[in-house]
N, CA and C atoms as a LAMMPS dump frame, in Angstrom:
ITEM: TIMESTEP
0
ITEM: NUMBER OF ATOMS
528
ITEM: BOX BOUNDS ff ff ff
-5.0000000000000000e+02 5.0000000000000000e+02
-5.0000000000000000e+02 5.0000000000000000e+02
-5.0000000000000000e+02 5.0000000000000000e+02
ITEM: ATOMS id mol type element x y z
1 1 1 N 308.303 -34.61 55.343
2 1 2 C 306.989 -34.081 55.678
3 1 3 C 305.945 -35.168 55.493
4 2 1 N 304.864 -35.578 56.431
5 2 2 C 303.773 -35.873 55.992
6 2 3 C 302.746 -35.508 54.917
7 3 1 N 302.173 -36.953 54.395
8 3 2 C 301.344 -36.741 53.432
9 3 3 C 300.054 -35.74 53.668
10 4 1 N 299.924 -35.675 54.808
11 4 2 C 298.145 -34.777 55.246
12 4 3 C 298.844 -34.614 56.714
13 5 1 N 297.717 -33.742 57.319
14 5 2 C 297.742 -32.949 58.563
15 5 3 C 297.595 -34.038 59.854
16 6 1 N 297.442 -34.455 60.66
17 6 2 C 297.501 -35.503 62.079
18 6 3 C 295.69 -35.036 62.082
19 7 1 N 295.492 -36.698 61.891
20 7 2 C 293.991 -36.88 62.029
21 7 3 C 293.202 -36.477 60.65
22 8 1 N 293.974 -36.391 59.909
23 8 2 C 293.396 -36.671 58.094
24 8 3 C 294.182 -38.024 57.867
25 9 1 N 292.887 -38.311 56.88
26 9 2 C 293.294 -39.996 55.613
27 9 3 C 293.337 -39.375 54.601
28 10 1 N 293.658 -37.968 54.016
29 10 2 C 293.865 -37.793 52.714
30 10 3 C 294.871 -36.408 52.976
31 11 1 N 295.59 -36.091 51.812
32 11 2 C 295.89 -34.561 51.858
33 11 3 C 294.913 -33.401 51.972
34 12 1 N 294.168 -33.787 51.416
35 12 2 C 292.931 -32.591 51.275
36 12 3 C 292.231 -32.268 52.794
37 13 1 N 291.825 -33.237 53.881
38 13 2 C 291.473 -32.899 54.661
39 13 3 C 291.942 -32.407 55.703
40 14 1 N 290.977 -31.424 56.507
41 14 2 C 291.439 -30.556 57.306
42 14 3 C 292.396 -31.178 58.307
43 15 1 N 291.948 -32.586 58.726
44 15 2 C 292.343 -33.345 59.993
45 15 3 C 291.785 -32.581 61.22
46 16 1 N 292.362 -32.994 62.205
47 16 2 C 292.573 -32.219 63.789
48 16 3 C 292.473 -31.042 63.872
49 17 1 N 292.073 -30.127 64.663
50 17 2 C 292.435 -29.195 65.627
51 17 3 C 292.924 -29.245 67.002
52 18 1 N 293.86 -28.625 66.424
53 18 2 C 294.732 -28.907 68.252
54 18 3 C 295.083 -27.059 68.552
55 19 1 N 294.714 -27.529 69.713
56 19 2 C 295.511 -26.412 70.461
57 19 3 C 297.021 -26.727 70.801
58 20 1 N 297.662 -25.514 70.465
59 20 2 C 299.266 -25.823 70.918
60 20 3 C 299.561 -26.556 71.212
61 21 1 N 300.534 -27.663 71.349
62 21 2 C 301.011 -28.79 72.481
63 21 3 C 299.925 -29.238 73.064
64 22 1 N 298.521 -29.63 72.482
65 22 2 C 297.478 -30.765 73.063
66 22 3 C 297.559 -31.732 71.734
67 23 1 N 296.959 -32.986 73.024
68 23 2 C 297.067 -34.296 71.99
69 23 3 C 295.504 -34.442 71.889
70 24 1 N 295.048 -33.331 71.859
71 24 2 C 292.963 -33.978 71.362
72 24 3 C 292.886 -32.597 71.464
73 25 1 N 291.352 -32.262 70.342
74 25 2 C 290.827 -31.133 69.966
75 25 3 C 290.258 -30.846 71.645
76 26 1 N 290.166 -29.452 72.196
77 26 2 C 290.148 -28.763 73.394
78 26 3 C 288.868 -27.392 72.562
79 27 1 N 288.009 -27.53 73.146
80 27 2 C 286.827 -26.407 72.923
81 27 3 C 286.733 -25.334 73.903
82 28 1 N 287.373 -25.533 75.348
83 28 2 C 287.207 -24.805 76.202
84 28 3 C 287.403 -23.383 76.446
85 29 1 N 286.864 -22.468 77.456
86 29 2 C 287.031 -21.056 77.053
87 29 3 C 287.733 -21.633 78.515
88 30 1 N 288.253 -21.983 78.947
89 30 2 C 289.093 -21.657 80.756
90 30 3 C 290.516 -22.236 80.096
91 31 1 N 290.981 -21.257 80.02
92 31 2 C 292.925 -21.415 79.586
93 31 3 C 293.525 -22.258 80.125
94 32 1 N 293.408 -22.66 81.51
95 32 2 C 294.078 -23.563 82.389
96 32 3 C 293.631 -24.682 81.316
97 33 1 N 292.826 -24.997 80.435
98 33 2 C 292.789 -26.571 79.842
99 33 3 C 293.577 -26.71 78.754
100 34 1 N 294.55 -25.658 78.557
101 34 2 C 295.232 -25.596 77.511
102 34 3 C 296.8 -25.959 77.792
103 35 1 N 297.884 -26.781 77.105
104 35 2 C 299.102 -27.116 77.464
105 35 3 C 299.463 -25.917 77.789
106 36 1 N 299.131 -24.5 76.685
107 36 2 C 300.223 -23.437 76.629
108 36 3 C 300.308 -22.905 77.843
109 37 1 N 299.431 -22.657 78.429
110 37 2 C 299.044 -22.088 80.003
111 37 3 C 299.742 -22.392 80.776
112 38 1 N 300.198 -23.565 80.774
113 38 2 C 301.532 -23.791 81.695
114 38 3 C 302.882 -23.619 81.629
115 39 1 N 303.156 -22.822 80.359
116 39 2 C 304.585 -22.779 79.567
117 39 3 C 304.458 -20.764 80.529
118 40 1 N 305.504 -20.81 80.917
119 40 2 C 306.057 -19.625 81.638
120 40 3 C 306.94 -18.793 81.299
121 41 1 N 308.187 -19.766 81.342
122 41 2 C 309.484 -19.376 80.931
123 41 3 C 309.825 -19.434 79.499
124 42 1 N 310.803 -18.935 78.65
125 42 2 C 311.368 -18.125 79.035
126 42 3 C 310.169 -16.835 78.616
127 43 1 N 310.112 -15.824 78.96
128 43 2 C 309.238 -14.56 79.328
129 43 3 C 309.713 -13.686 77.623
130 44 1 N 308.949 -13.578 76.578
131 44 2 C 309.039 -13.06 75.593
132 44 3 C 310.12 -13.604 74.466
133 45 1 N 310.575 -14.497 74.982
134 45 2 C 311.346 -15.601 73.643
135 45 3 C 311.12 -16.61 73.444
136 46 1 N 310.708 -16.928 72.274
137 46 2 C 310.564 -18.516 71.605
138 46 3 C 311.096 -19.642 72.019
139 47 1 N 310.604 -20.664 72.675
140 47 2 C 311.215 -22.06 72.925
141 47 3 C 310.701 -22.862 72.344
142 48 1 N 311.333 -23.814 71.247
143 48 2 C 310.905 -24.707 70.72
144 48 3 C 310.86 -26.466 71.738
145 49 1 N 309.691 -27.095 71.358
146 49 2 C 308.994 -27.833 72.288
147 49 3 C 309.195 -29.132 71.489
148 50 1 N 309.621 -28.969 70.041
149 50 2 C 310.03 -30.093 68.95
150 50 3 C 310.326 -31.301 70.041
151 51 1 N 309.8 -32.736 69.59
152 51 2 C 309.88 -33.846 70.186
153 51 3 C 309.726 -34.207 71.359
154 52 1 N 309.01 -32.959 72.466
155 52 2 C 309.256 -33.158 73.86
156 52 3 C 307.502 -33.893 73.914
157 53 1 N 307.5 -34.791 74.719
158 53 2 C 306.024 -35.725 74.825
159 53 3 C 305.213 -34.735 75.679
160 54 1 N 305.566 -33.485 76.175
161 54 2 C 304.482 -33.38 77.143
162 54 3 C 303.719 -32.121 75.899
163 55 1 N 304.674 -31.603 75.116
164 55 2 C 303.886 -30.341 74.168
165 55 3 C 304.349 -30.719 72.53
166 56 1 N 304.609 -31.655 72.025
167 56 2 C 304.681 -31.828 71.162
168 56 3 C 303.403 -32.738 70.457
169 57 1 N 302.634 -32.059 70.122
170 57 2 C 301.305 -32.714 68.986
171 57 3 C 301.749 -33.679 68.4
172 58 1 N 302.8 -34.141 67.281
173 58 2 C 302.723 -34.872 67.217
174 58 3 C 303.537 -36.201 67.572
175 59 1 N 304.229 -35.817 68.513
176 59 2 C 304.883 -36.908 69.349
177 59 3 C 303.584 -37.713 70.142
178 60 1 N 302.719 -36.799 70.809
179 60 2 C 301.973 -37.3 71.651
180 60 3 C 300.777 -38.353 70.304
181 61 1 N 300.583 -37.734 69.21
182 61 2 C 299.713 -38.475 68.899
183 61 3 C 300.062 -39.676 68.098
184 62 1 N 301.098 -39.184 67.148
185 62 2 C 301.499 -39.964 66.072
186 62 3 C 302.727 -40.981 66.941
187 63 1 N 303.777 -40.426 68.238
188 63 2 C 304.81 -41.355 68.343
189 63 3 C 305.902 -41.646 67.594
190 64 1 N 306.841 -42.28 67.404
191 64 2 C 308.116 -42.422 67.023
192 64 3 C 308.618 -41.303 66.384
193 65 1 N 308.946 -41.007 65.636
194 65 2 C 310.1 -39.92 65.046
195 65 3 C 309.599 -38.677 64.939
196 66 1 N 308.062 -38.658 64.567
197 66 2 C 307.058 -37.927 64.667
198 66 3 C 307.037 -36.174 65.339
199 67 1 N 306.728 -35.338 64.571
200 67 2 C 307.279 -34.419 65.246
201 67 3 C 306.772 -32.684 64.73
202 68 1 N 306.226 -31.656 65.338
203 68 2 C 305.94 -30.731 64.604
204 68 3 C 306.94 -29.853 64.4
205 69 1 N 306.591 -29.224 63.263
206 69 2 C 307.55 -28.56 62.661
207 69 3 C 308.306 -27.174 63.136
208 70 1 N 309.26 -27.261 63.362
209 70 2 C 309.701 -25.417 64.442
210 70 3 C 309.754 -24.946 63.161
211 71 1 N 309.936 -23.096 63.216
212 71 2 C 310.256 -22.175 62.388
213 71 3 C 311.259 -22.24 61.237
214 72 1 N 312.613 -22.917 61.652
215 72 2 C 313.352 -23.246 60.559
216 72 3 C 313.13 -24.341 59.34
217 73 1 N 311.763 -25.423 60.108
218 73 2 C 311.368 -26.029 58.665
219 73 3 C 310.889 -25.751 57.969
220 74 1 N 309.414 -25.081 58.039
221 74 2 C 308.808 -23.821 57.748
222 74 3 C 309.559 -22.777 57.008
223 75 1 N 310.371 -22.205 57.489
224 75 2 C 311.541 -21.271 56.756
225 75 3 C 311.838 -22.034 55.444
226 76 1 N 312.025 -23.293 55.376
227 76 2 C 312.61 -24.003 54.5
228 76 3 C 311.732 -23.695 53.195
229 77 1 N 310.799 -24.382 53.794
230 77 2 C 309.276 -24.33 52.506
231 77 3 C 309.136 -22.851 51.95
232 78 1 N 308.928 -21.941 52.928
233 78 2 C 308.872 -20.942 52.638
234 78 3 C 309.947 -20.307 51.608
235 79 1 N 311.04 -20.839 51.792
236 79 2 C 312.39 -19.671 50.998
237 79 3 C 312.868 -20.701 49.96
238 80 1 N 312.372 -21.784 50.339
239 80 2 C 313.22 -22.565 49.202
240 80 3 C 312.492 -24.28 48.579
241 81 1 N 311.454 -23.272 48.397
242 81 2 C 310.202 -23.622 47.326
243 81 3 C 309.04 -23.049 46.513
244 82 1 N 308.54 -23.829 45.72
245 82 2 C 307.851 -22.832 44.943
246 82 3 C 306.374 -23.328 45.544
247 83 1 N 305.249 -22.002 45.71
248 83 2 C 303.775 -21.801 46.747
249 83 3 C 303.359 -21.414 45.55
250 84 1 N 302.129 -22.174 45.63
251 84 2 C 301.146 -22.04 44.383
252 84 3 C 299.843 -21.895 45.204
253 85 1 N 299.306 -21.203 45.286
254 85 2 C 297.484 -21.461 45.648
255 85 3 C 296.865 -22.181 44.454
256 86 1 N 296.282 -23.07 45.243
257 86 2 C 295.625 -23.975 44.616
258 86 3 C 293.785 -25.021 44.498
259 87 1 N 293.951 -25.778 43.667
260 87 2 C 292.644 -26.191 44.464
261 87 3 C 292.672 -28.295 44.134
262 88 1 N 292.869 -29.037 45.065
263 88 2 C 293.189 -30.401 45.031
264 88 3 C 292.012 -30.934 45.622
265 89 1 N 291.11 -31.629 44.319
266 89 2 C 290.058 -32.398 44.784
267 89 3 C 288.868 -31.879 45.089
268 90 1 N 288.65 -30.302 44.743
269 90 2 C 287.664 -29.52 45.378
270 90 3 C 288.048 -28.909 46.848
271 91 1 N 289.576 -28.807 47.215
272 91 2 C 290.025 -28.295 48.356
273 91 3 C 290.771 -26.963 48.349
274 92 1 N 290.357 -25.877 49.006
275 92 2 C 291.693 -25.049 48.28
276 92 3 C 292.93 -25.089 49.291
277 93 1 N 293.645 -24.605 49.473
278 93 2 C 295.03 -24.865 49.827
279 93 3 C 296.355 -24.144 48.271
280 94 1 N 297.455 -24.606 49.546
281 94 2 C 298.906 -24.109 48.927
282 94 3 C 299.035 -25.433 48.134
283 95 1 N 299.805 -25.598 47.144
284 95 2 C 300.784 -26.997 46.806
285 95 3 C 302.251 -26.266 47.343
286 96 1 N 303.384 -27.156 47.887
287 96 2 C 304.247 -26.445 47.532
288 96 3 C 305.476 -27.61 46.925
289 97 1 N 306.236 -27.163 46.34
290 97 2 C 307.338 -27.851 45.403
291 97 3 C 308.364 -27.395 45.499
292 98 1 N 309.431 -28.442 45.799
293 98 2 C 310.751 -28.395 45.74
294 98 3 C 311.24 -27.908 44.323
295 99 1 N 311.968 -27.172 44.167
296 99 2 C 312.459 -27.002 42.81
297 99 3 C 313.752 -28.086 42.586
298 100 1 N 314.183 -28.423 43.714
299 100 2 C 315.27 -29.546 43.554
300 100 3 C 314.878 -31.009 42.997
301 101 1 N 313.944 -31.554 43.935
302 101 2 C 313.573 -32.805 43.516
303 101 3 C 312.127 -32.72 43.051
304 102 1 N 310.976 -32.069 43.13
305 102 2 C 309.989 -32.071 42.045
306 102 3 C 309.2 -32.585 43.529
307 103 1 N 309.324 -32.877 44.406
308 103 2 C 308.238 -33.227 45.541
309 103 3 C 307.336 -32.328 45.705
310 104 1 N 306.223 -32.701 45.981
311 104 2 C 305.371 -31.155 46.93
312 104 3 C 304.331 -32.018 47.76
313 105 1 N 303.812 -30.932 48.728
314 105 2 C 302.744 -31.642 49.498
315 105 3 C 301.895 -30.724 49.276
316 106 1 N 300.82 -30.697 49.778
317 106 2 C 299.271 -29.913 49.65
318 106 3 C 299.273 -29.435 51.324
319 107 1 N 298.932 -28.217 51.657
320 107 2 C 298.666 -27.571 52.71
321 107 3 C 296.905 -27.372 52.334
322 108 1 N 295.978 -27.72 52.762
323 108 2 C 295.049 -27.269 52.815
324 108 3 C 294.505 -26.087 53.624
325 109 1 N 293.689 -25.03 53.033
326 109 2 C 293.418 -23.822 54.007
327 109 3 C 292.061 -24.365 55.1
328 110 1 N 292.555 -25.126 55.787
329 110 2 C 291.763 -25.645 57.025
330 110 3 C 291.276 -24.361 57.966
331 111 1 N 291.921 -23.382 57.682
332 111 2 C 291.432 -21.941 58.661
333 111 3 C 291.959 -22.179 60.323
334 112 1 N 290.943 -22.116 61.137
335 112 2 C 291.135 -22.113 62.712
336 112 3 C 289.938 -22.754 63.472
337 113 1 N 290.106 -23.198 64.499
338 113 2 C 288.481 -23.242 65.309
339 113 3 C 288.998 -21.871 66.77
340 114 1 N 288.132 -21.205 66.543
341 114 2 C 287.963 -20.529 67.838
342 114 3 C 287.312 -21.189 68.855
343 115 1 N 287.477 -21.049 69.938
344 115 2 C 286.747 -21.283 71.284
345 115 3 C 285.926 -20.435 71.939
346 116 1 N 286.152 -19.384 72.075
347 116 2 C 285.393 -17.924 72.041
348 116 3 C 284.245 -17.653 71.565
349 117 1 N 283.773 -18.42 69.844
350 117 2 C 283.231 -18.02 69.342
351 117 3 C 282.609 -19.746 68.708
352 118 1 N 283.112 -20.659 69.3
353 118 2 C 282.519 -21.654 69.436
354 118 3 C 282.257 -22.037 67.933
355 119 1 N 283.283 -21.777 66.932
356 119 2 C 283.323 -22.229 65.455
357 119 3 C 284 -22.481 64.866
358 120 1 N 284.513 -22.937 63.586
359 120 2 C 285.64 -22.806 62.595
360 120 3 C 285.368 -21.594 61.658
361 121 1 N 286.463 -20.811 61.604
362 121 2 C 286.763 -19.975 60.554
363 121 3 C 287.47 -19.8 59.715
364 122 1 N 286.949 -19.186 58.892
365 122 2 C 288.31 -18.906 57.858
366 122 3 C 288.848 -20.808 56.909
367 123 1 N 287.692 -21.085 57.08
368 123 2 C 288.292 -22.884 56.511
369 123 3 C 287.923 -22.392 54.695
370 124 1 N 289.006 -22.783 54.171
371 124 2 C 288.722 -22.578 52.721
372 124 3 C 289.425 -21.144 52.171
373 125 1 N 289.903 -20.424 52.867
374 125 2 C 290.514 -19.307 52.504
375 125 3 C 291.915 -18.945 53.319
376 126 1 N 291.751 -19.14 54.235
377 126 2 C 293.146 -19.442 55.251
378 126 3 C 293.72 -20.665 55.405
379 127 1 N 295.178 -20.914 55.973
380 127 2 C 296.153 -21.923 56.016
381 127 3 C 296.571 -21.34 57.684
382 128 1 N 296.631 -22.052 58.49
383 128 2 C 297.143 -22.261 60.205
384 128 3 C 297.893 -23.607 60.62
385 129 1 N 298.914 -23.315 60.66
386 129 2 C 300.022 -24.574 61.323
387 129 3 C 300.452 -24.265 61.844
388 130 1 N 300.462 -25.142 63.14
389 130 2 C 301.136 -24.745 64.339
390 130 3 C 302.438 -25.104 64.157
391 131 1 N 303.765 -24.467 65.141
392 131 2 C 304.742 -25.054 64.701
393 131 3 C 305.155 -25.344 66.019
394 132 1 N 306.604 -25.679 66.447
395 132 2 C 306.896 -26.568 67.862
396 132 3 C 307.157 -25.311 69.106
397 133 1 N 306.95 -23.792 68.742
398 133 2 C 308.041 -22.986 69.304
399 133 3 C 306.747 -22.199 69.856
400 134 1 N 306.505 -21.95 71.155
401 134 2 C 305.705 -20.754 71.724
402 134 3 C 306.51 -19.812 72.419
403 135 1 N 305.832 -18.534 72.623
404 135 2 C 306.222 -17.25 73.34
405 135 3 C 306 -16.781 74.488
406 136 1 N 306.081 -17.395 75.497
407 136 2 C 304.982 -16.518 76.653
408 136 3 C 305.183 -15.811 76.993
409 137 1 N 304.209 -14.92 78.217
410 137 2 C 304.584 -13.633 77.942
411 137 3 C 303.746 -13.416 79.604
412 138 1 N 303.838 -12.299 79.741
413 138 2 C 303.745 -11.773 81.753
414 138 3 C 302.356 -12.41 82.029
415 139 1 N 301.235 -11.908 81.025
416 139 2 C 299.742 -12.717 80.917
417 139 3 C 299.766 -13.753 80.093
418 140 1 N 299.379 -15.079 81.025
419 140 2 C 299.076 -15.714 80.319
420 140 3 C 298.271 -15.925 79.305
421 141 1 N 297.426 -14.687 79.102
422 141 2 C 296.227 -14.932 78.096
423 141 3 C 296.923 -14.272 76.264
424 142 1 N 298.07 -13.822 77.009
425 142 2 C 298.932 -12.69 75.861
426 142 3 C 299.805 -13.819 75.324
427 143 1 N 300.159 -14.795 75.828
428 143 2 C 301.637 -16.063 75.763
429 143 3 C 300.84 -16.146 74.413
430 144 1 N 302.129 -15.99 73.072
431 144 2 C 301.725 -16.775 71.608
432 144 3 C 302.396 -18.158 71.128
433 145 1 N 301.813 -18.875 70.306
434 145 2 C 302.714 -19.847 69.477
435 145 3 C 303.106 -19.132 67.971
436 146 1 N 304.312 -19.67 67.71
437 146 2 C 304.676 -19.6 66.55
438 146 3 C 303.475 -20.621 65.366
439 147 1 N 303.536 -19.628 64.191
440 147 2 C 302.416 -20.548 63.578
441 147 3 C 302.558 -19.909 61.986
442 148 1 N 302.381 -21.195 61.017
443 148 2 C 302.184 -21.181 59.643
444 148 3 C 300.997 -20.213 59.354
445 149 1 N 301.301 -18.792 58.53
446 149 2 C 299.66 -18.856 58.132
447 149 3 C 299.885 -18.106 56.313
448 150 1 N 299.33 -18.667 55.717
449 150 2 C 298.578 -18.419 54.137
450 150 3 C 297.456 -18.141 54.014
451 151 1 N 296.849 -17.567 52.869
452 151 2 C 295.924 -17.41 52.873
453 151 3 C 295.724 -17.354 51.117
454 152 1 N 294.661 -17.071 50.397
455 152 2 C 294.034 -17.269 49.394
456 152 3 C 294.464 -15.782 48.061
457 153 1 N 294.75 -14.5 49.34
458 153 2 C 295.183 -13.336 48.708
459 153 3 C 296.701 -13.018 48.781
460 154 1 N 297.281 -14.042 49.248
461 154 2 C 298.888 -13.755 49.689
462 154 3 C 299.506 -14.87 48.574
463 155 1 N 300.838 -13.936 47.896
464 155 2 C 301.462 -14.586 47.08
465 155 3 C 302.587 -15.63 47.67
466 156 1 N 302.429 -15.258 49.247
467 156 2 C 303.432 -16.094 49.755
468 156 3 C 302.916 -16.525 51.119
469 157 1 N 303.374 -17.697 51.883
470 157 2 C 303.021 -18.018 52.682
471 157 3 C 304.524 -17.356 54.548
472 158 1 N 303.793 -16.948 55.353
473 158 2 C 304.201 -15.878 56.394
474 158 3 C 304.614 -16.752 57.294
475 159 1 N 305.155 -16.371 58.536
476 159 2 C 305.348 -16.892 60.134
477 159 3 C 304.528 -15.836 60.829
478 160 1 N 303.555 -16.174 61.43
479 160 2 C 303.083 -15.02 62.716
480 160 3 C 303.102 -15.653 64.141
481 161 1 N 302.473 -15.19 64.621
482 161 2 C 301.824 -15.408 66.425
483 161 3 C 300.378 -15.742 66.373
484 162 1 N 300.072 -16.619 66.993
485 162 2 C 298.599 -16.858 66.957
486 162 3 C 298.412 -17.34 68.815
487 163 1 N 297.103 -17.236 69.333
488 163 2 C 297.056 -17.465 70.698
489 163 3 C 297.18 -19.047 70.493
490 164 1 N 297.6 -19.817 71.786
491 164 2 C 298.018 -20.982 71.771
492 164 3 C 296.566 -21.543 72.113
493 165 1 N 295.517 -21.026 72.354
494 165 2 C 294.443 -21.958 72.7
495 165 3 C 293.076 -22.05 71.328
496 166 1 N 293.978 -21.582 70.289
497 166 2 C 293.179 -21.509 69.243
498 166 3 C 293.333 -22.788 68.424
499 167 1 N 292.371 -23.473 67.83
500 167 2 C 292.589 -24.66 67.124
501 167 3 C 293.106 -25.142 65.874
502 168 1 N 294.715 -25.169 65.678
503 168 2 C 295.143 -25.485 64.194
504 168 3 C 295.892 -26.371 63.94
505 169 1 N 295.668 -26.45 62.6
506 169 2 C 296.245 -27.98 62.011
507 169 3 C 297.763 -28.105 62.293
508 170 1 N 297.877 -29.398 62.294
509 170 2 C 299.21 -29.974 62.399
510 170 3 C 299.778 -30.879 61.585
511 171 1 N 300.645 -30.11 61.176
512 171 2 C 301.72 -30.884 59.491
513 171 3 C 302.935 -31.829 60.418
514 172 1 N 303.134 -32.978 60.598
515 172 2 C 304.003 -33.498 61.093
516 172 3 C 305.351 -33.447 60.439
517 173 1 N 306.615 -33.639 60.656
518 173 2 C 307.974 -33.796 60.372
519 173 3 C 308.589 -35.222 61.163
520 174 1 N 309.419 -35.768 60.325
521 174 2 C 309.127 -37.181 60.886
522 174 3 C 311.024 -36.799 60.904
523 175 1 N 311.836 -36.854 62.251
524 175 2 C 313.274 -36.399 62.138
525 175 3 C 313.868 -37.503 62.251
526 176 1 N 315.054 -37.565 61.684
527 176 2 C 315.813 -38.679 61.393
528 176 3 C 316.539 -38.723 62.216
């Protein structure tokens, strides 16, 4: 795992907002400017997009091994580590820790940027990571990504659906 999110110099900061599979923050309310908009197939099941250059965040930004995280890494952190809410540096966020080797990284609760509503929310109390795997679906405006989310009142950190043109951080995985 990376030390901080794609487009942070520290753990603590928010970094980037990306929309799904874009390689630069996207403000727009017209969907067509969004990668996900063009993802079709398959029609209500998850395809992971891990390492592909045209929807992978951080292939496109970071390059070489570089890579966002699908559901089963995520799964990992989630089931087989220990989630602390926390606060690093005046940031709040998760820590989380291996119970095997004593590692952890800092998830900061960076929240979301809406486009809709032309803001960031939820920064400081929520956690949003995108992960490599979206859903689409008959409307394109309905198509979800798979996505990290925590928050400040949850003893544990979840997998949900979030719309793909919403703006969230990206934790890289660097695959061997």
């Amino acid at each position: 795992w990376a030390t901080c999110n794609i487009g942070a110099s520290t753990p603590e900061e928010y970094g980037t907002y990306y929309a799904w599979g874009a390689d630069r923050f996207i403000s727009s309310t017209n969907y067509a400017s969004y990668p996900g908009f063009y993802i079709t197939q398959p029609l209500g099941s998850y395809k992971s997009y891990s390492g592909d250059s045209n929807y992978d965040t951080a292939k496109q930004v970071l390059g070489g091994k570089w890579v966002m995280p699908n559901q089963d890494d995520w799964n990992e952190l989630i089931n087989n580590c220990n989630i602390e809410w926390t606060t690093q540096n005046g940031v709040s966020g998760v820590l989380v820790t291996s119970p095997t080797n004593g590692k952890s990284i800092f998830l900061p609760a960076a929240g979301f940027y809406s486009p809709a509503a032309k803001a960031y929310k939820q920064q400081g109390t929520y956690g949003h990571y995108w992960s490599s795997e979206i859903k689409p679906r008959y409307n394109y405006d309905e198509t979800v990504a798979a996505c990290l989310d925590f928050s400040s009142n949850l003893s544990k950190m979840n997998q949900n659906d979030q719309s793909y043109w919403f703006g969230c951080s990206v934790r890289p995985i660097m695959r061997k």
